[in-house]
Chimera marker file (.cmm) of the C-alpha trace (Angstrom):
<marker_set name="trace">
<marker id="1" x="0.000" y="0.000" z="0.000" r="1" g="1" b="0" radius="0.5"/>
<marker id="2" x="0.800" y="3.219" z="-0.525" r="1" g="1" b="0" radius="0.5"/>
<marker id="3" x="-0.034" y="6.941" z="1.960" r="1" g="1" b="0" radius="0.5"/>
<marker id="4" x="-0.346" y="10.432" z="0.521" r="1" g="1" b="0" radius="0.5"/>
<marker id="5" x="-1.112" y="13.516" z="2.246" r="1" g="1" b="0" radius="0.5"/>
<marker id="6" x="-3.649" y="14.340" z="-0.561" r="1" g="1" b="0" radius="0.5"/>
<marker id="7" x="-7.279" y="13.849" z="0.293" r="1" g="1" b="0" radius="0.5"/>
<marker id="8" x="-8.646" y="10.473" z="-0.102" r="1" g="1" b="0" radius="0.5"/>
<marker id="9" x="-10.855" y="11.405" z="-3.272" r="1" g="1" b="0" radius="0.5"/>
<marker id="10" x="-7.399" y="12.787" z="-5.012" r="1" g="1" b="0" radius="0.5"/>
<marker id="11" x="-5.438" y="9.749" z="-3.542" r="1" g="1" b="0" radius="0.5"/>
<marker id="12" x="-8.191" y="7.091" z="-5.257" r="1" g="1" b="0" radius="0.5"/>
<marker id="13" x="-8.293" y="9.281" z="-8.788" r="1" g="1" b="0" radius="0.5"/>
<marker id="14" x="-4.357" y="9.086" z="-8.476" r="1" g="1" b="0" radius="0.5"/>
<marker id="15" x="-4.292" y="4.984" z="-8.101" r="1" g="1" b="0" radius="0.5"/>
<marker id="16" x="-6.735" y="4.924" z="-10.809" r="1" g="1" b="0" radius="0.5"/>
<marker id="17" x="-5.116" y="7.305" z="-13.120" r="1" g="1" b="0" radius="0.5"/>
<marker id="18" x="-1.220" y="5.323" z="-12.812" r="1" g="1" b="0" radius="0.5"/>
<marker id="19" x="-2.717" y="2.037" z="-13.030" r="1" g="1" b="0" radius="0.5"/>
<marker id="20" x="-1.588" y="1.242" z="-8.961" r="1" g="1" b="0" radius="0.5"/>
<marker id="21" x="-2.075" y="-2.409" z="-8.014" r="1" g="1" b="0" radius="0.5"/>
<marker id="22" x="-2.589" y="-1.247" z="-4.089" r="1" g="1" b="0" radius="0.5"/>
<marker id="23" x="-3.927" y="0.342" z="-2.042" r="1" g="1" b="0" radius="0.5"/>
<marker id="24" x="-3.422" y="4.097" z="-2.011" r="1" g="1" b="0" radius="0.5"/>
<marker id="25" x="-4.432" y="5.556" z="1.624" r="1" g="1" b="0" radius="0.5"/>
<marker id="26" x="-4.796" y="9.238" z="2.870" r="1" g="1" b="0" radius="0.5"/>
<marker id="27" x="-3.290" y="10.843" z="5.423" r="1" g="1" b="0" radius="0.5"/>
<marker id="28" x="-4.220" y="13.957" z="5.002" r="1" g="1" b="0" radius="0.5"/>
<marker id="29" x="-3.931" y="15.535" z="8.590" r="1" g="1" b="0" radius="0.5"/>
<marker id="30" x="-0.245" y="14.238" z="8.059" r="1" g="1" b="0" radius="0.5"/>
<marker id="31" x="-0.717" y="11.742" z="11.609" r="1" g="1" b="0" radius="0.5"/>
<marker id="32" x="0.196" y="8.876" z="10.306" r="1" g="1" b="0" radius="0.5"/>
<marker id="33" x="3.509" y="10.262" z="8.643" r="1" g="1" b="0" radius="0.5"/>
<marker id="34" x="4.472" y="12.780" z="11.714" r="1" g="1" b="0" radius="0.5"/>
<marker id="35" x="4.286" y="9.261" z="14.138" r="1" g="1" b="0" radius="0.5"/>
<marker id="36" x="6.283" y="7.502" z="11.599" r="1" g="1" b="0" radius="0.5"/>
<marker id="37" x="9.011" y="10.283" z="11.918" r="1" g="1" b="0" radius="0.5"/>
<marker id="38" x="8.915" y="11.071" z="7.973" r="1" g="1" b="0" radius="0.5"/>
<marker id="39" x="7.240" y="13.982" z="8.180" r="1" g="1" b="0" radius="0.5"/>
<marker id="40" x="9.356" y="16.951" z="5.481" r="1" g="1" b="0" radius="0.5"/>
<marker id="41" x="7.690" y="19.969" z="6.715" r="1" g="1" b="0" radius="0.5"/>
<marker id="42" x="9.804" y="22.158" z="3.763" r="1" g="1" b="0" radius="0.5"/>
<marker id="43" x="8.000" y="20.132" z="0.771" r="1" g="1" b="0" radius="0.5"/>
<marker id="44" x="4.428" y="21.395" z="-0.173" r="1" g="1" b="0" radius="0.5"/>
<marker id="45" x="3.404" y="22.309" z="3.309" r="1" g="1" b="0" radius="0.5"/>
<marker id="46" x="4.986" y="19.208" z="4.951" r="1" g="1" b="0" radius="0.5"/>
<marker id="47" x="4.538" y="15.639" z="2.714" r="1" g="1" b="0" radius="0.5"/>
<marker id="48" x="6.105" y="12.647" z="3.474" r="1" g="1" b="0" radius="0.5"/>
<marker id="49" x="9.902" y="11.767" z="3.027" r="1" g="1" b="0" radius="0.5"/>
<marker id="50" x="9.431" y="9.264" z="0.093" r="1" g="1" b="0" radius="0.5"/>
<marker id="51" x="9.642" y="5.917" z="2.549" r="1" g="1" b="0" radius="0.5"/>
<marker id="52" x="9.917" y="2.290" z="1.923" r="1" g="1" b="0" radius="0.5"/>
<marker id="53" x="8.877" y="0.500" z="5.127" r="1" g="1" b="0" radius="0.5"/>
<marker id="54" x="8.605" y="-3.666" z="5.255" r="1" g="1" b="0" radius="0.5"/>
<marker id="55" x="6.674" y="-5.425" z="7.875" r="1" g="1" b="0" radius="0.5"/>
<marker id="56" x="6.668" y="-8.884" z="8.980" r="1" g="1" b="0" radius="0.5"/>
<marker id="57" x="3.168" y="-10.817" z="9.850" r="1" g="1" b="0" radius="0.5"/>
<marker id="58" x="2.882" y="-9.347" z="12.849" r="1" g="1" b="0" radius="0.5"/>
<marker id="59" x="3.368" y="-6.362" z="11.948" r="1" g="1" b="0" radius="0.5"/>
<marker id="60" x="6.711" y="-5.959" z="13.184" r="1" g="1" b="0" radius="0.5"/>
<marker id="61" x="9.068" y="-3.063" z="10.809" r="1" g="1" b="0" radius="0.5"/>
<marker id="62" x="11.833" y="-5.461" z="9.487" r="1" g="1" b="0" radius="0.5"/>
<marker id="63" x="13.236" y="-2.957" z="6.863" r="1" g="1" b="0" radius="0.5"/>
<marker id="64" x="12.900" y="1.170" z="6.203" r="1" g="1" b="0" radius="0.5"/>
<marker id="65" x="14.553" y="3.330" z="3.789" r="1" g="1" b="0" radius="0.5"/>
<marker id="66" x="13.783" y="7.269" z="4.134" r="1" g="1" b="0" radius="0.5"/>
<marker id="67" x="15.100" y="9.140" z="1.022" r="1" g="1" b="0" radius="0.5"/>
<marker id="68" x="16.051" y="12.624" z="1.022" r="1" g="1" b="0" radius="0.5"/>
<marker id="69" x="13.983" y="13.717" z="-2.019" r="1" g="1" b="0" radius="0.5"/>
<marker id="70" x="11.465" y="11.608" z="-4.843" r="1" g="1" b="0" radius="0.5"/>
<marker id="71" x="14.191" y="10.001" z="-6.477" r="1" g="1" b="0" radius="0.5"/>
<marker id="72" x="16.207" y="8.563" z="-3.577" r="1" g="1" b="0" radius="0.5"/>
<marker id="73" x="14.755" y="5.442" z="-3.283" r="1" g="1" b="0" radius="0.5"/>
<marker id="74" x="16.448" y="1.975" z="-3.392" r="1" g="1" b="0" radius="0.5"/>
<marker id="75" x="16.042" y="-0.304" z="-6.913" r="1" g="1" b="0" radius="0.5"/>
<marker id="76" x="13.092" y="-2.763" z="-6.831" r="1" g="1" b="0" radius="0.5"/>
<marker id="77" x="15.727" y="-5.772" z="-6.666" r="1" g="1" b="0" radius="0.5"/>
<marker id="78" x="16.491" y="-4.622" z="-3.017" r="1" g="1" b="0" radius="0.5"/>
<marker id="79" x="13.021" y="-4.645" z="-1.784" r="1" g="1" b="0" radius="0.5"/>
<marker id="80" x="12.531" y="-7.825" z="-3.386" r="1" g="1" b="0" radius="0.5"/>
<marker id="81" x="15.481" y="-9.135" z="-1.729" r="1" g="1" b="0" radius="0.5"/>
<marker id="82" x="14.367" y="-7.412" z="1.586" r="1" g="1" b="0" radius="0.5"/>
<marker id="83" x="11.161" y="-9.263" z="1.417" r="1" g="1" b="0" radius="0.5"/>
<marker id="84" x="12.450" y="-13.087" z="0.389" r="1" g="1" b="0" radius="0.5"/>
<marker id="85" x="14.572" y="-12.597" z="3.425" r="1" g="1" b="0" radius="0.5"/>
<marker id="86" x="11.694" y="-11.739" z="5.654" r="1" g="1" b="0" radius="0.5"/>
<marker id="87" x="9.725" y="-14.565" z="4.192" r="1" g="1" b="0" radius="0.5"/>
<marker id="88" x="12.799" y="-16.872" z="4.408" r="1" g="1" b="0" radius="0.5"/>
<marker id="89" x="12.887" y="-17.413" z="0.992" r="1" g="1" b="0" radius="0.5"/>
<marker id="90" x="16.370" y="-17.446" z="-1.329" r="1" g="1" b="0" radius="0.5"/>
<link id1="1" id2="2" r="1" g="1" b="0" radius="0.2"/>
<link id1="2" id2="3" r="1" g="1" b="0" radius="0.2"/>
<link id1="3" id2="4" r="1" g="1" b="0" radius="0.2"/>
<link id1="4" id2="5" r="1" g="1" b="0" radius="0.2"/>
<link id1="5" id2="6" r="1" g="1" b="0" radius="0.2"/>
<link id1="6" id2="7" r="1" g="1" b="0" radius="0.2"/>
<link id1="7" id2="8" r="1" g="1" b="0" radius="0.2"/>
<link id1="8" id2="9" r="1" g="1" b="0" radius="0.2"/>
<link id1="9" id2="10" r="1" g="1" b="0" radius="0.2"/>
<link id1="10" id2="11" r="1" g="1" b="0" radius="0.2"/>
<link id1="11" id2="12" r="1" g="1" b="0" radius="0.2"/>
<link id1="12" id2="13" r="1" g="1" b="0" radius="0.2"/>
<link id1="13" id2="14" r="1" g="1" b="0" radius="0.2"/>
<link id1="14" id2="15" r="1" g="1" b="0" radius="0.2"/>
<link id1="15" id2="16" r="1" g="1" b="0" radius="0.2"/>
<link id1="16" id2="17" r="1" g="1" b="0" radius="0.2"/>
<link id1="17" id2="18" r="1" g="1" b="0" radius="0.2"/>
<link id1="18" id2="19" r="1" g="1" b="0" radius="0.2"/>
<link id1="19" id2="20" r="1" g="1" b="0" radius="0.2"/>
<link id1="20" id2="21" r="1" g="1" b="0" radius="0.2"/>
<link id1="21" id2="22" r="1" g="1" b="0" radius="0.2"/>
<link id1="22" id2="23" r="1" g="1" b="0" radius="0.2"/>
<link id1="23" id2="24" r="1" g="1" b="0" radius="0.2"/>
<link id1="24" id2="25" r="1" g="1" b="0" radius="0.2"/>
<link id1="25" id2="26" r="1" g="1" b="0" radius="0.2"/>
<link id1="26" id2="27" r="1" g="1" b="0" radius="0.2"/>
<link id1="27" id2="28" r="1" g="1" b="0" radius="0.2"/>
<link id1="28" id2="29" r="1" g="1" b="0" radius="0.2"/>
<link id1="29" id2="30" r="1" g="1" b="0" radius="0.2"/>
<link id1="30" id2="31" r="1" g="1" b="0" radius="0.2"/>
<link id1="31" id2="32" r="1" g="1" b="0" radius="0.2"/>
<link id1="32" id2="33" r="1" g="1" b="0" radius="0.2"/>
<link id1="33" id2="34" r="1" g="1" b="0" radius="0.2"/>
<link id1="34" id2="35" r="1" g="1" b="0" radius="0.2"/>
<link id1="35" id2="36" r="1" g="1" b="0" radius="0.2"/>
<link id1="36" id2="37" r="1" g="1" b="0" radius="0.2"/>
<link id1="37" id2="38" r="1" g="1" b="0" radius="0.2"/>
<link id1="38" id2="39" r="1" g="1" b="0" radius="0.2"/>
<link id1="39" id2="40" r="1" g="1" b="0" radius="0.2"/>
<link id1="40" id2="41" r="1" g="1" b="0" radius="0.2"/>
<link id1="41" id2="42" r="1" g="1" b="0" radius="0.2"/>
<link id1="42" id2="43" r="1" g="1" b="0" radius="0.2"/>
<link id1="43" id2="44" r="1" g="1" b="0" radius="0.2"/>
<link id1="44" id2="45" r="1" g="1" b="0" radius="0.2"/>
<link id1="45" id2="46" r="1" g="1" b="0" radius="0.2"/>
<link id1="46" id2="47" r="1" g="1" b="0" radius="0.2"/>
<link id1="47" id2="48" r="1" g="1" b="0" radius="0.2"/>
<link id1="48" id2="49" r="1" g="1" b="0" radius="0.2"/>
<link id1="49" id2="50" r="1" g="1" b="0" radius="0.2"/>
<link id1="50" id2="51" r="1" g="1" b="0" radius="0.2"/>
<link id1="51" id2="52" r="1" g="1" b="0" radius="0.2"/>
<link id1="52" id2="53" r="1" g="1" b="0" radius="0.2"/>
<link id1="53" id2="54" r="1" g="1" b="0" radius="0.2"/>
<link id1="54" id2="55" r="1" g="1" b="0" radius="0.2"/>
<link id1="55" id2="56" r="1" g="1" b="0" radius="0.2"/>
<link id1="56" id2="57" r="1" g="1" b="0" radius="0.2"/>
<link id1="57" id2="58" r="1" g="1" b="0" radius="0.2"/>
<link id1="58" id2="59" r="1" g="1" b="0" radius="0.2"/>
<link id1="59" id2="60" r="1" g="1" b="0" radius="0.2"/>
<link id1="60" id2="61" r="1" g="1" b="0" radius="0.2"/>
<link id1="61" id2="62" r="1" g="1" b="0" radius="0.2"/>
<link id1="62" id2="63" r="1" g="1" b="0" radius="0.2"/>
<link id1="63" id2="64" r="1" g="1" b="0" radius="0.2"/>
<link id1="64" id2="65" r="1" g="1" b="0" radius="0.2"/>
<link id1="65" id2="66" r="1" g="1" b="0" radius="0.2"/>
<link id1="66" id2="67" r="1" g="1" b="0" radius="0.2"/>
<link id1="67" id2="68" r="1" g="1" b="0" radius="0.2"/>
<link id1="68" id2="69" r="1" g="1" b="0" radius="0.2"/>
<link id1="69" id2="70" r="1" g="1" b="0" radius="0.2"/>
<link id1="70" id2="71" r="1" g="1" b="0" radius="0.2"/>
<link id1="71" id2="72" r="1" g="1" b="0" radius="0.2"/>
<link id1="72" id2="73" r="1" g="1" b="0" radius="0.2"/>
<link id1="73" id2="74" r="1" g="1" b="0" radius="0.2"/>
<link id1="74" id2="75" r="1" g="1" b="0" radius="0.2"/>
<link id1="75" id2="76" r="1" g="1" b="0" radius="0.2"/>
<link id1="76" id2="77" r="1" g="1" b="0" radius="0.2"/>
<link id1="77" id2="78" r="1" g="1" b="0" radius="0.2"/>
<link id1="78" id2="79" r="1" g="1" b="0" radius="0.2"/>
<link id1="79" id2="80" r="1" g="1" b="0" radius="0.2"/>
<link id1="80" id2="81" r="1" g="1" b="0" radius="0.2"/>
<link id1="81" id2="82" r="1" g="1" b="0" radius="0.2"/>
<link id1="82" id2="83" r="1" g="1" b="0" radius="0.2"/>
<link id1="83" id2="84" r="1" g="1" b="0" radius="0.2"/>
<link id1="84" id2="85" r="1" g="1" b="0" radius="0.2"/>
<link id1="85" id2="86" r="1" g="1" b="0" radius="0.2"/>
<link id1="86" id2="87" r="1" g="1" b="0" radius="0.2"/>
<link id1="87" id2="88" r="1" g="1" b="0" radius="0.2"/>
<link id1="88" id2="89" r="1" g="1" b="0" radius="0.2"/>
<link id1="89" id2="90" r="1" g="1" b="0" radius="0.2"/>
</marker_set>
C-alpha cells in the first residue's frame, strides 16, 4: 500500500489514473507520517519523506529506507530481496 497527504478522493483518482495495483491511503492531517518520523515539513506544506517501510506478519518493521527527495529510493531488486529474506525465501 501506498499513503499520501492528498485527500482520499485525489489519492483514489491518483491509483486509478497510474494504473496502482494497491492500495493508495490518505493521510491527510499528516498523523500517520508525523508518528512515523517522515514527516518533510519544507515540501508542499509538509509531505512525506518518500519511505519504503517492510513489515513482517505481525506487523513488526523489518526494513525502512527514508530518502532525502522523490528520487532517492532503493532499486526494486532490493526490496525484493528485503522481502524473500523476511519470508525466508532465497
Amino acid at each position: 500500500m501506498a499513503i499520501s497527504v492528498d485527500a482520499q478522493s485525489f489519492a483514489w483518482s491518483m491509483g486509478q489514473t497510474t494504473g496502482a495495483k494497491y492500495e493508495i491511503l490518505s493521510d491527510s492531517d499528516r498523523k500517520v507520517i508525523t508518528s512515523y518520523g517522515i514527516l518533510n515539513k519544507a515540501e508542499h506544506d509538509g509531505i512525506a519523506h518518500p519511505s519504503i517501510f517492510i513489515l513482517d506478519k505481525e506487523g513488526r518493521i523489518r526494513f525502512l529506507y527514508v530518502g532525502q527527495n522523490p528520487t532517492d529510493r532503493p532499486p526494486d531488486e532490493k526490496i525484493i530481496d528485503e522481502v524473500k529474506k523476511i519470508n525466508g525465501a532465497k
